[in-house]
N, C-alpha and C positions, 0 to 999 in steps of 0.2 A: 671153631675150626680154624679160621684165621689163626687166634692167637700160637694155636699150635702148632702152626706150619710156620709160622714167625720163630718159635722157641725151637725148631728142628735147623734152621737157615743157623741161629744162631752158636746152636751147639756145633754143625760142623764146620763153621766159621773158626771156634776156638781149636776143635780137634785139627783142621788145616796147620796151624797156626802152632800147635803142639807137635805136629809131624814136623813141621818146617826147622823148631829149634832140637829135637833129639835127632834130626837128620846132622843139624851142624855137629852135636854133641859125637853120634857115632861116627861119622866122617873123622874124628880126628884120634878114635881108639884104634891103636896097633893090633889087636886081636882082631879084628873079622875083616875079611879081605874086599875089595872093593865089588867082586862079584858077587860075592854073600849076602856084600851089603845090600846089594840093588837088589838080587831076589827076597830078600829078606823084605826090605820095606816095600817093595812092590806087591807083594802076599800079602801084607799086613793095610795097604791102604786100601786093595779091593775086597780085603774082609771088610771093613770096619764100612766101608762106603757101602756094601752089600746089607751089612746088618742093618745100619742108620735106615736105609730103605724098607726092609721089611719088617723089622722091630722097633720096638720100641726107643728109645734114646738113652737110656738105662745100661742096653750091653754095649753101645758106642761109649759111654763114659767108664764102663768096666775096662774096656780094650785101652783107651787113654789114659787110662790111669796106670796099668799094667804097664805100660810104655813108661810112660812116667816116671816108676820106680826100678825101672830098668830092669827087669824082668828078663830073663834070657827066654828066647821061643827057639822050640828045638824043633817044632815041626810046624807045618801051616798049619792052618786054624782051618777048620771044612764051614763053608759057609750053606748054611738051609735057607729052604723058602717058607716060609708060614704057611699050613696049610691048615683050615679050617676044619676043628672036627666036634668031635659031641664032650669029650672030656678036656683036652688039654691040646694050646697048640705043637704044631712039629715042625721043625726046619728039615727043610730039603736043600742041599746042595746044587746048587743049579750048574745046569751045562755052560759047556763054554761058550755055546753060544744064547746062552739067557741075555736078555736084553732089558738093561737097567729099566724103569720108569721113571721117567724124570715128575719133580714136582707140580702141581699143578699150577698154574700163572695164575695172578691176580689177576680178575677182567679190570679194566681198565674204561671209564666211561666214555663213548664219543663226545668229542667237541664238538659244535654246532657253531657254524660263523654267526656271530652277531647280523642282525636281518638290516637290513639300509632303512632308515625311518624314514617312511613316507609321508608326505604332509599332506593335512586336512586339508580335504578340499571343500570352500566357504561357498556359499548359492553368489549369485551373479545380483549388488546390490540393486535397489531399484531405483531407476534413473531419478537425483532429486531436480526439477524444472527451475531454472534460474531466476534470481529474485528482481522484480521487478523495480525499474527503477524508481529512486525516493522522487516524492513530489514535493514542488519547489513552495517557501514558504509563502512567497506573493508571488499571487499567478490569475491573472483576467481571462475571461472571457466574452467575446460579443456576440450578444445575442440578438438585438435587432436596434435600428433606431425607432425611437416613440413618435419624435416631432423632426420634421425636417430630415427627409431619405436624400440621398445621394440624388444632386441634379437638381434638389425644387428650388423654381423660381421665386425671385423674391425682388420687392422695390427698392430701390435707391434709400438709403437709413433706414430703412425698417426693422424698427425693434424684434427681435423673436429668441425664444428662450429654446437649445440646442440641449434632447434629453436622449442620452444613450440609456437600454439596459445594459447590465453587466453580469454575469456573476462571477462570483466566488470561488475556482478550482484550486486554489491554493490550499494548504495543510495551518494556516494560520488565519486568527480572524482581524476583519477591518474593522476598524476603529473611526469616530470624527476627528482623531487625529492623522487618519488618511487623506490624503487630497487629491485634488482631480489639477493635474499639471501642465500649462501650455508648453509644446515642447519643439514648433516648427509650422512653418507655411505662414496661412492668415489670420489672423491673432483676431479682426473683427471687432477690435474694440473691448474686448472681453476681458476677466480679469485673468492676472496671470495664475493664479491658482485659488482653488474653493474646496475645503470641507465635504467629504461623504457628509452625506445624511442622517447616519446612523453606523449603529452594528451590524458588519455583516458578517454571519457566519460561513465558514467553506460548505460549499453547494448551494447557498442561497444567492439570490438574485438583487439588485437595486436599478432605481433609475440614478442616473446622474445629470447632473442637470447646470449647463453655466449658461447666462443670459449675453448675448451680442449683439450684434450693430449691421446691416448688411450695407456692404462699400457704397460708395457715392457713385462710380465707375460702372457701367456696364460688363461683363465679364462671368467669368467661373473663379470662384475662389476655393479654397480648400486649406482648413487648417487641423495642425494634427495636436493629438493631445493623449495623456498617460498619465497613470497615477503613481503617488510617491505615499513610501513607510514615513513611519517616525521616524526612523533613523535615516534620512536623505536618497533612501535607494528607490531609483526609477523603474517601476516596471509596465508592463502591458500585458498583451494578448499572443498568442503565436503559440508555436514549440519549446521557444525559445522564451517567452518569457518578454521581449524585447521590442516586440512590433508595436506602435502605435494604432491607434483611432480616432475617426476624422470626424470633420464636417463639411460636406461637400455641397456647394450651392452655387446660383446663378443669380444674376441681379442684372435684370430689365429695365429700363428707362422709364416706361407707362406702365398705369394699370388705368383699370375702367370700373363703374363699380356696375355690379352685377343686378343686387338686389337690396334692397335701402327699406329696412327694420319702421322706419320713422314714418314712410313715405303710404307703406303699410301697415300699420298700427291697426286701424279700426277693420282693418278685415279677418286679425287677429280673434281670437275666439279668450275673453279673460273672465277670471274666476277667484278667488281663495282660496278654492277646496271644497264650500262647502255650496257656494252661492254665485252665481253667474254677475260679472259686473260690464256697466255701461260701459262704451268708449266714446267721445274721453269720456273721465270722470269727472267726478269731484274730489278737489283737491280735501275735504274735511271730512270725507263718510268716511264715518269708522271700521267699515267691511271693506276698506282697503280701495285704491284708483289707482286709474291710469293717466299721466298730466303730459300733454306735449309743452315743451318750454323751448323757447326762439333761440334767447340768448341768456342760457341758465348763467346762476354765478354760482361755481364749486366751492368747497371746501378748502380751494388753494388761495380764495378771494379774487381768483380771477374770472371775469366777466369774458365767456366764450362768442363767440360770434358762428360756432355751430348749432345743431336743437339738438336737444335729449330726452330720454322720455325718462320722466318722474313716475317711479313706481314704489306704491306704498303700500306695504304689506297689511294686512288686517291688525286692528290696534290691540292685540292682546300677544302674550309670551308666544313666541311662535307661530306667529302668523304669517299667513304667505299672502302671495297672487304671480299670477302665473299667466301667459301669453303662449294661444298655438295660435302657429303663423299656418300661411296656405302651403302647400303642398311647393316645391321649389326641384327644379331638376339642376341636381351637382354638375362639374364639369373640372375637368382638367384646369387645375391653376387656382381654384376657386377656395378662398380661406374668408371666414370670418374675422371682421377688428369691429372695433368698440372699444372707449374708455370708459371705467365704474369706478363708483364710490359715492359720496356723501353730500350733501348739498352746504354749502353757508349755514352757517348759524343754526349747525344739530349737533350740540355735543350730546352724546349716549350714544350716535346712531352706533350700530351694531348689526351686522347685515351680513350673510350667503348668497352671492349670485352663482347661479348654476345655470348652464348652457347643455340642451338635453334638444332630442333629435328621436322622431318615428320614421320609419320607412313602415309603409301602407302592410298590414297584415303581420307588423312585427309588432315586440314589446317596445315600450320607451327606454335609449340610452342616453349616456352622459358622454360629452364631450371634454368637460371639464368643471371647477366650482373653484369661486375665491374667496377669499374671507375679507371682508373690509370695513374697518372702524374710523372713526373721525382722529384721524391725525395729520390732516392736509395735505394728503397725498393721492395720485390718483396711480389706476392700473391700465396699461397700458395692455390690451388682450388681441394676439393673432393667434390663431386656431385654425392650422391647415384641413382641408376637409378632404384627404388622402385616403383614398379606401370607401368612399363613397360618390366617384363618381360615375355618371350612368343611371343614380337615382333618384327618383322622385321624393322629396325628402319635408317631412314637415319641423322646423327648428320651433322650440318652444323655451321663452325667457321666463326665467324663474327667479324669486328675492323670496329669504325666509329672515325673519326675524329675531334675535340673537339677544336684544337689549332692550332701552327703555323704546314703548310703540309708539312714544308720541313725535321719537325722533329719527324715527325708520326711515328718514327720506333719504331712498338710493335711486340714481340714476342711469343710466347706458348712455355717453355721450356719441351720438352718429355712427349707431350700429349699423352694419352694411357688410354684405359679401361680397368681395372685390378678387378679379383676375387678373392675372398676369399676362400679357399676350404669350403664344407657343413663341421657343425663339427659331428665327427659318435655319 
């Protein structure tokens, strides 16, 4: 259908077109007069436009062609209408007032504006919580002191060994190439730096431990100390990384002594473990004695002018003896001292002294143990009794055996519990 209503546009495109050059053509012949002429082709283009419409295109190119060959037309041409019948079609002449039909329009498709692109809308992220900050690679903590709290009293040079815990909050671990650092106040005598003990890992604990001097001066001292890496850097405890840790003490002019180890010896309860022994003893039973000695001569070759008491474990690997003292009520101030070790003229000895303590209706605890062999040295032992005063306390001295038993002689030189006076 299209195509054919495309090929009707275009035949009378040409017919237009063919009127328009025999209009020049007759325009310019002397025989037919200017009125003729116009009635002339004005007949002739409402025929053809009349047929074009209701016929076929066949008698539009008859009538064009007719023209064409210049055909004279002596009368109008009668234009019919088609009318539809059972054998063949008929033209009718239409009235003057028939009204063309115009051809039918291409529809033509609506445009549609382009739509505005809206944009995807994405869910509301979830909040991510901010990262916490890194932790520092050496980094202390204190956790309490072991020996020696903030304010104990202490005598004019009195040796005593100053043990912090510590641990580990850093992201790197300690090493013995860590040290423990004097870094300000009272220095005590002490050395300016020592060695961790060991490996510590992060979150694990250690004791740390430097030995001092307490001043000749009566007074409060106070010195601070921090640990250093391998590589020169100081750190501590704090927030920051940066804060030191102390040792805080007082030094008294007097002390007095309390309770004297030597003075009570035989009200002592001793044994080996296995067998109840005399007090004193015998310095040669083999199930081990207890010997008071005036003026021992140590292992340093020097001849003391205090007493000590000679104790001798039972003579086989491992053998003890052992001392429970009477019942003693603790008190504010109150610390055990003693010096141990080895007698003259015992090479092998080989020896554990242990210092252990009952409270009435409890187990037996340790205070402490030392280990000591014959190399002409003695140990010097304070042992603050913090955290147990108020009670009735039974102290019990113990020696085991390590080495050869014939040269197990170890001693306690002028064991004694001694206080400090409170200061006013």
């Amino acid at each position: 259908m299209y195509a054919k209503r495309r090929f009707n546009w275009i035949v009378l495109f040409c017919l237009i077109s063919v009127l328009g050059l025999n209009a020049c053509f007759l325009f310019s012949r002397s025989s037919i007069q200017p009125a003729e002429t116009q009635s002339i082709y004005t007949l002739v283009a409402q025929t053809i436009v009349a047929e074009f419409t209701l016929s076929s295109g066949y008698t539009a190119v008859a009538r064009l062609t007719q023209i064409a060959v210049n055909t004279p037309i002596t009368e109008a041409p009668t234009m019919q209408l088609l009318t539809a019948t059972s054998t063949s079609p008929t033209f009718t002449a239409p009235s003057s007032t028939a009204t063309l039909i115009p051809p039918t329009a291409i529809p033509i498709p609506p445009i549609y504006p382009t739509p505005f692109p809206i944009p995807p809308i994405y869910p509301t992220p979830f909040p991510i919580p901010p990262m916490p900050p890194p932790i520092p690679c050496d980094w202390a903590q204190y956790v309490k002191d072991v020996t020696v709290p903030d304010g104990a009293q202490l005598s004019p040079g009195v040796e005593f060994t100053k043990i912090w815990r510590m641990r580990n909050i850093g992201s790197c671990i300690w090493t013995p190439y860590y040290t423990l650092l004097f870094t300000g106040g009272d220095r005590m005598q002490g050395q300016e730096f020592a060695p961790l003990p060991g490996v510590v890992y992060p979150g694990e604990s250690v004791d740390i431990a430097v030995d001092l001097v307490a001043p000749n001066e009566p007074g409060r001292y106070r010195g601070y100390w921090m640990l250093r890496n391998p590589y020169g850097q100081v750190f501590g405890i704090g927030e920051n990384t940066q804060n030191p840790f102390w040792v805080d003490m007082q030094v008294k002019s007097t002390v007095r002594t309390e309770y004297d180890f030597i003075a009570n010896m035989c009200d002592a309860s001793w044994s080996n473990g296995a067998h109840h022994l005399p007090c004193p003893g015998d310095e040669y039973d083999p199930r081990g004695s207890v010997v008071l000695l005036e003026n021992p001569i140590l292992e340093t070759g020097k001849h003391e002018n205090e007493p000590a008491l000679w104790t001798r474990p039972q003579e086989n690997h491992n053998g003890r003896i052992t001392g429970v003292y009477t019942s003693y009520k603790v008190r504010p101030g109150d610390r055990f001292m003693a010096d141990i070790g080895c007698l003259m003229n015992s090479p092998g000895c080989d020896v554990i002294f242990y210092l252990d303590y009952q409270i009435m209706g409890y187990e037996i605890e340790n205070l402490g143990s030392w280990h000591e062999v014959y190399d002409g040295k003695l140990t010097r032992l304070v042992v603050y009794l913090w955290g147990l005063e108020g009670n009735s306390v039974q102290f019990i001295l113990r020696v085991e055996n390590k080495g050869n038993p014939s040269a197990a002689n170890a001693f306690w030189l002028a064991p004694t519990i001694q206080r400090s006076p409170p200061i006013p």
